[in-house]
N, C-alpha and C positions, 0 to 999 in steps of 0.2 A: 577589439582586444578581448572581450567577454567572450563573443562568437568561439574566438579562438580557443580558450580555453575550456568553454565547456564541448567542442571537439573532440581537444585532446583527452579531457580524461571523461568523457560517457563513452565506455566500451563494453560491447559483447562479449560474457563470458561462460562459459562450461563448465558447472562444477559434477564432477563424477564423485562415485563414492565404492564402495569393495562391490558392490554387485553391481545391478545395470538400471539402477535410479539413476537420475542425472537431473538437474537444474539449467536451463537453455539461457534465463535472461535472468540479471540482479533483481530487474522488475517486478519478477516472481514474488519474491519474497514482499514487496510494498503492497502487492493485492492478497498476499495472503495474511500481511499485517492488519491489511483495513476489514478480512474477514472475522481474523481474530479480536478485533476491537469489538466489533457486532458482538460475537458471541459471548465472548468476557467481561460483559456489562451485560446480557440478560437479555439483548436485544433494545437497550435505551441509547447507545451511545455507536456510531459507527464514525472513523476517520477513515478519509479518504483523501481521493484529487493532491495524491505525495508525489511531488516533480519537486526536481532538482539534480544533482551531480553524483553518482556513485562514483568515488574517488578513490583509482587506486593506486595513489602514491601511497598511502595508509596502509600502516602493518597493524592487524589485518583490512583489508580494503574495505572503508564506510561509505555509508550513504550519508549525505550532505542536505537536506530535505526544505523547502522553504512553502511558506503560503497553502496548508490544508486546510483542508474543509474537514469542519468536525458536525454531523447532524444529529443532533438529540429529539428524544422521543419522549414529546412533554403533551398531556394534552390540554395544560392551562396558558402555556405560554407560547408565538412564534420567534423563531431569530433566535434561541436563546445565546448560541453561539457567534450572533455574530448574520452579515447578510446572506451568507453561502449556507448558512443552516437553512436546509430547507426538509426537517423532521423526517418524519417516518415516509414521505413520499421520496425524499434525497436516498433513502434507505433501500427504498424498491427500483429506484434508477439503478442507481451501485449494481445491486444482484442483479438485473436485469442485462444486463452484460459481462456481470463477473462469471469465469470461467475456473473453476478450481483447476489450480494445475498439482505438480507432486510435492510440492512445499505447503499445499492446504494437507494434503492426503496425509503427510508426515509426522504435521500437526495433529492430525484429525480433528480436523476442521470439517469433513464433509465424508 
């Protein structure tokens, strides 16, 4: 029954806008939140690893987000967050596959 419903509401969607920006996946915006964490904290604090249900029975449609990883940039402490904190090296994983797309650009984030 869970299958089932996260099925039905995790859908692909297309946000256009008056020119020719566009938004391809919800997901966008969750990698470009966990850039925004990084940078809006100075480079101490990045959240990331955000899965869960973008729900769009919801006026306007939200994200529903469970179990992130938050890695802090401490250099007297490890864990501080928890076992998935794994500091400034969790930090360089992230970027090391994050890909800005036009919801960082928007931001200017990049």
């Amino acid at each position: 029954q869970k299958d089932n419903y996260y099925s039905q509401h995790i859908k692909q969607h297309e946000y256009n806008d008056s020119t020719t920006t566009s938004v391809k996946k919800p997901s966008d915006y969750l990698q470009a939140f966990s850039h925004f964490s990084y940078l809006h904290t100075g480079g101490k604090v990045l959240v990331c690893d955000l899965q869960g249900v973008y729900n769009t029975d919801m006026v306007p449609p939200t994200f529903e987000l469970s179990d992130p990883a938050i890695h802090y940039a401490s250099d007297k402490r490890d864990m501080v967050y928890g076992r998935t904190d794994k500091g400034r090296k969790g930090m360089q994983l992230f970027f090391n596959t994050h890909k800005c797309t036009r919801v960082c650009k928007l931001l200017q984030l990049s």
